[in-house]
C-alpha positions as CSV (number, residue, x, y, z in Angstrom):
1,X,123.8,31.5,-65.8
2,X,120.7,30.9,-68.1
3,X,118.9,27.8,-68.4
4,X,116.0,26.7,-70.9
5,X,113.2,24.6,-69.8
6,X,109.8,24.1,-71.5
7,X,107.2,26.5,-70.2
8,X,103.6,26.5,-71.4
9,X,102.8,30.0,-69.4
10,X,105.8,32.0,-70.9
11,X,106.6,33.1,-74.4
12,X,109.8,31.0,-76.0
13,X,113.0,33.1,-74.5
14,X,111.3,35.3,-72.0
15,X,112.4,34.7,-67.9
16,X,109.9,32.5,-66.3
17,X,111.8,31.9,-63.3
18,X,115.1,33.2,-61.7
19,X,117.7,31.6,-58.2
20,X,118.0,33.4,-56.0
21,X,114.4,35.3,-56.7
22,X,114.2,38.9,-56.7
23,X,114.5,40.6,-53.3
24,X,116.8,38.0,-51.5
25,X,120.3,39.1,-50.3
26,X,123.3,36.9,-52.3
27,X,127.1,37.5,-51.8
28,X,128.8,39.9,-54.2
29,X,129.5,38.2,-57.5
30,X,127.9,35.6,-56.7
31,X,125.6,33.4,-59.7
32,X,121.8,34.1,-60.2
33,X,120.5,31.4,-62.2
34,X,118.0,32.3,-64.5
35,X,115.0,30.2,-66.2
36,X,114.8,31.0,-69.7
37,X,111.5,29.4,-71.7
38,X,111.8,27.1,-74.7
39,X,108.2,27.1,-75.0
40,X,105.5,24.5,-74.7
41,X,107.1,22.5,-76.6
42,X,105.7,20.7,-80.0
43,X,102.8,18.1,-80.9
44,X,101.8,15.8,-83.8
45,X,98.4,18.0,-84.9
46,X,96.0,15.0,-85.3
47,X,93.5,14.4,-88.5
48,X,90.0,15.7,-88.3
49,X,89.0,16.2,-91.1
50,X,85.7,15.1,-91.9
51,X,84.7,15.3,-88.1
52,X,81.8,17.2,-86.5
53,X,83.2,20.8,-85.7
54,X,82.6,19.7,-81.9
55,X,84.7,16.4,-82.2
56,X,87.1,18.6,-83.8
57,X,87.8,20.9,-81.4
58,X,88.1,18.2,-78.7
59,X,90.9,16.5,-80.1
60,X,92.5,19.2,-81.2
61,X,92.0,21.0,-77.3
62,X,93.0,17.2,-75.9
63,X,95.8,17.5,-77.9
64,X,97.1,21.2,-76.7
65,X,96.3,22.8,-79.4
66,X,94.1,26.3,-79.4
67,X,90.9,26.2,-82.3
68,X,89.4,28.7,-84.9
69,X,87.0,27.5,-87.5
70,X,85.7,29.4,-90.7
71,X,82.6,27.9,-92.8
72,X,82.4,27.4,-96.2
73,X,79.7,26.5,-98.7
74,X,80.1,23.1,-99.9
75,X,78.0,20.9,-101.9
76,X,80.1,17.7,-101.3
77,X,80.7,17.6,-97.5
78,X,77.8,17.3,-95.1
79,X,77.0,20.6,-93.6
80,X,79.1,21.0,-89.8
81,X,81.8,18.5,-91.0
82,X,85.3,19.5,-91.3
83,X,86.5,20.1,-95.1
84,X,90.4,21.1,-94.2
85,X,92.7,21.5,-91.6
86,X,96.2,24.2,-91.1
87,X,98.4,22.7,-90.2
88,X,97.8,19.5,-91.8
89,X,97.6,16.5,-89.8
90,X,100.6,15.0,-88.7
91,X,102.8,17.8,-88.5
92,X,104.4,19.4,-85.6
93,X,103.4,22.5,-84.0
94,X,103.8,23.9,-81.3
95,X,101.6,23.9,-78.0
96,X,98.8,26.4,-77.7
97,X,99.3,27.6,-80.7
98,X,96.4,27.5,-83.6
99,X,94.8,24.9,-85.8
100,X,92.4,26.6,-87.9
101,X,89.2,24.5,-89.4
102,X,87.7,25.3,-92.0
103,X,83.9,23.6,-91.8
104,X,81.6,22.8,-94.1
105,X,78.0,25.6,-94.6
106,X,76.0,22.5,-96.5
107,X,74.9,23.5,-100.0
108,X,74.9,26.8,-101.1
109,X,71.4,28.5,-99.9
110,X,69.8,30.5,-102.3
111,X,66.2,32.7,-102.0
112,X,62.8,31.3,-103.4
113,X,61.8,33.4,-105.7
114,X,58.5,34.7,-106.1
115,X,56.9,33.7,-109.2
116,X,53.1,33.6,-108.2
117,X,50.7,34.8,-110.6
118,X,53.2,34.0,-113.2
119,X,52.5,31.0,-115.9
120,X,53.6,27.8,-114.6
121,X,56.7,27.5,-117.2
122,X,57.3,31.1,-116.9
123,X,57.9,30.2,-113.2
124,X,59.7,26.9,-113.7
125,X,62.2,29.3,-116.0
126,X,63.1,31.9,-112.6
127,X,63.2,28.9,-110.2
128,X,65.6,27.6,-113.0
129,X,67.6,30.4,-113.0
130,X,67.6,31.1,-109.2
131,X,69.4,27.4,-109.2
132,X,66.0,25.6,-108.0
133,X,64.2,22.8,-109.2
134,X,60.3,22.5,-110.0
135,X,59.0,20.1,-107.7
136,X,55.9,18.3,-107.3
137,X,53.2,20.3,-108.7
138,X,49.6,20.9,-107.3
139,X,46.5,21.3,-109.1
140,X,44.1,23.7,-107.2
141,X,40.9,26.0,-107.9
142,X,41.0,29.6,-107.2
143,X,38.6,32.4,-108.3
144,X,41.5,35.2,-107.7
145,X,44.1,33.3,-109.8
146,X,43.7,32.7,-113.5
147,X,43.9,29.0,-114.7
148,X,47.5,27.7,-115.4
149,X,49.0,30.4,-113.4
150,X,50.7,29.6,-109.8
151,X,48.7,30.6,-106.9
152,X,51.9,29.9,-104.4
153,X,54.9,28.1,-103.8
154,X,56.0,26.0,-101.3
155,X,58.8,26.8,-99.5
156,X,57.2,30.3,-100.1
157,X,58.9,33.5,-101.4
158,X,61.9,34.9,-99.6
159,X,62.7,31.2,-97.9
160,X,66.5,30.5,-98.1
161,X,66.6,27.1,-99.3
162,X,69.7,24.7,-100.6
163,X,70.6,25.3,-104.2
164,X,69.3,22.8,-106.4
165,X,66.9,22.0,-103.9
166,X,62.6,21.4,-105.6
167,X,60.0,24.0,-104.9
168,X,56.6,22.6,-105.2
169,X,54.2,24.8,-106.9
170,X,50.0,24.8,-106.7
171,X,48.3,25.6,-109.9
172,X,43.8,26.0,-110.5
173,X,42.8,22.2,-111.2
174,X,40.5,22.5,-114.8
175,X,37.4,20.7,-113.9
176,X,34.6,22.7,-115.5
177,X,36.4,24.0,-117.9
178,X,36.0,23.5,-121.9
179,X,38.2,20.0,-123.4
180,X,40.6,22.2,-125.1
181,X,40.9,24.9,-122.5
182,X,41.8,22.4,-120.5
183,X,44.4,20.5,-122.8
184,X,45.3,23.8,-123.4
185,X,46.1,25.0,-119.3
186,X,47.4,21.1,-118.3
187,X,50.1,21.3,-121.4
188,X,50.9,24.5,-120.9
189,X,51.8,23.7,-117.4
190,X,54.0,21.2,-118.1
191,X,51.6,18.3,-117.7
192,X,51.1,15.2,-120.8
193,X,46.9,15.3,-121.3
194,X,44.9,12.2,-121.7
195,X,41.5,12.3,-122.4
196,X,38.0,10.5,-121.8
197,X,34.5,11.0,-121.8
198,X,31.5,9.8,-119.8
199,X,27.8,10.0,-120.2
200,X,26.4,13.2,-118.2
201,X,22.3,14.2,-118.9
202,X,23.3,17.5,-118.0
203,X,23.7,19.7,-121.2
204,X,25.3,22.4,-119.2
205,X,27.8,20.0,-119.0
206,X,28.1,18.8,-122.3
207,X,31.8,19.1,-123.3
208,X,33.3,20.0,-120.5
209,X,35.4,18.6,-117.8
210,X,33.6,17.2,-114.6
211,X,36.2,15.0,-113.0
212,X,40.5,14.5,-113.6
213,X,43.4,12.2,-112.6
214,X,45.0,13.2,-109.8
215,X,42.5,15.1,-108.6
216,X,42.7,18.9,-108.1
217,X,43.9,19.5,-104.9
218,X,46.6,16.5,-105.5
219,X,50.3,16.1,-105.5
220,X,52.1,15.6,-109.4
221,X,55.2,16.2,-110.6
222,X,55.6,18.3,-113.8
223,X,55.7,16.2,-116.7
224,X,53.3,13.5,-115.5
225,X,50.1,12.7,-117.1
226,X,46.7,14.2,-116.0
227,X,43.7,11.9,-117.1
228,X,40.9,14.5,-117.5
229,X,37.0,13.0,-118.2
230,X,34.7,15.5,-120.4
231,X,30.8,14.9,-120.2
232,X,28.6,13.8,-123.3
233,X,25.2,13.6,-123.4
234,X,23.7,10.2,-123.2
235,X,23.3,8.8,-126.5
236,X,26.3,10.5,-128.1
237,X,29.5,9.2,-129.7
238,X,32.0,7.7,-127.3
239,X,34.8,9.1,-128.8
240,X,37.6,10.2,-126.9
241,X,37.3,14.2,-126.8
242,X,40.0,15.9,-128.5
C-alpha cells in the first residue's frame, strides 16, 4: 500500500519511508506500507523587488525558497536593488525550488578616455563620445603642455566611471600671455572672455595679462566667464583691451 505525504528531503514520488523497514521478518503476504513523497509542498513567492539583494534573499530563504541573482546594468534602479523577480510575486511554487533575481549593476560604467595633450574641445568631443560629460574645468600653468591643451583629467585615463557621469579637466591658466592669445586660448577652451585693464609701469608688461578671474589654479565649468586684466602703462587709455 503506498501513501503520499509531503517530504522536503525527497524528490516528489520517490520512497522516503517504508512499514515494516527493510530487514525485519513480516508474515507471507502480509502489507508493507510504503511512504511515497509529494514534495515540499508549495508557497506564495513574496515581492522583492526593489529590495537590497541581501533583504532579498532573506525573505525569499524565510520563505523556503532557494536564491540565484544575475546583475544587470540599469540607469533607473539604484545599483544592488532588485529590478525583477521569476516567479513573480505571489505565485505558488514549490519549496526549495528557485527564485531567480535579477539586481541592479548601477549605471552603465564606461572608461575615461585619455585625451591629454589634446585641445580642450577636441577633448570635450571624445569624452562626448565615450558617453561622459566635461565637468568643471581647471585653469593651470605648465611649461610641458602648450596653452589651451589639457594637461590631465580627473578621474584619470583608464578609470571606469558611470556613463554620463563629468570628468573635470585642468588646462595652462593665460596670465602673461598677449590680450588676444589669451582671448584666443580661453574661447577656444570653451570659456566666454571679459576683459580689463589696469595701470602697470612695467613695459615688459604692457599688453599683456598679469592677473584673471578665477584664478589659474581654480575650479570653472566650461562655458563660464573668465575675467582676464591686461596691463597699460600709466598714463595710457583706459580702454577695455580688445
Amino acid at each position: 500500500m503506498a501513501t503520499q505525504e509531503q517530504n522536503s528531503d525527497a524528490a516528489v514520488n520517490t520512497v522516503f519511508d517504508q512499514d515494516p523497514k527493510a530487514g525485519s521478518k513480516a508474515a507471507k503476504g502480509s502489507t508493507v506500507t510504503i511512504l511515497v513523497s509529494k514534495g515540499a509542498g508549495t508557497a506564495s513567492v513574496p515581492d522583492v523587488v526593489g529590495k537590497s539583494t541581501a533583504d532579498a534573499t532573506s525573505a525569499l530563504r524565510a520563505a523556503g525558497f532557494q536564491v540565484s541573482t544575475q546583475t544587470q546594468a540599469n540607469d533607473q534602479v539604484a545599483h544592488d536593488r532588485v529590478i525583477s523577480q521569476d516567479p513573480p510575486a505571489g505565485s505558488a511554487a514549490p519549496k526549495n525550488s528557485t527564485v531567480r533575481l535579477t539586481v541592479s549593476g548601477g549605471k552603465a560604467q564606461v572608461a575615461v578616455p585619455d585625451v591629454t595633450g589634446q585641445p580642450e574641445p577636441q577633448a570635450a568631443n571624445l569624452l562626448g563620445q565615450a558617453g561622459l560629460q566635461v565637468g568643471t574645468t581647471t585653469r593651470q600653468a605648465s611649461d610641458t603642455v602648450p596653452s589651451g591643451d589639457v594637461i590631465s583629467t580627473n578621474p584619470p585615463a583608464g578609470t571606469q566611471v558611470e556613463k554620463n557621469s563629468s570628468v573635470a579637466l585642468e588646462v595652462p591658466n593665460v596670465v602673461g600671455m598677449t590680450a588676444a592669445d589669451a582671448k584666443t586660448t580661453l574661447q577656444s577652451a570653451g570659456f566666454k572672455v571679459a576683459t580689463t585693464t589696469q595701470a602697470d609701469p612695467n613695459p615688459a608688461d604692457n599688453g599683456r595679462v598679469i592677473d584673471q578671474t578665477p584664478t589659474g589654479g581654480s575650479k570653472a565649468q566650461s562655458g563660464s566667464t573668465v575675467t582676464i586684466v591686461v596691463a597699460r602703462l600709466p598714463g595710457t587709455s583706459t580702454t577695455s583691451a580688445p
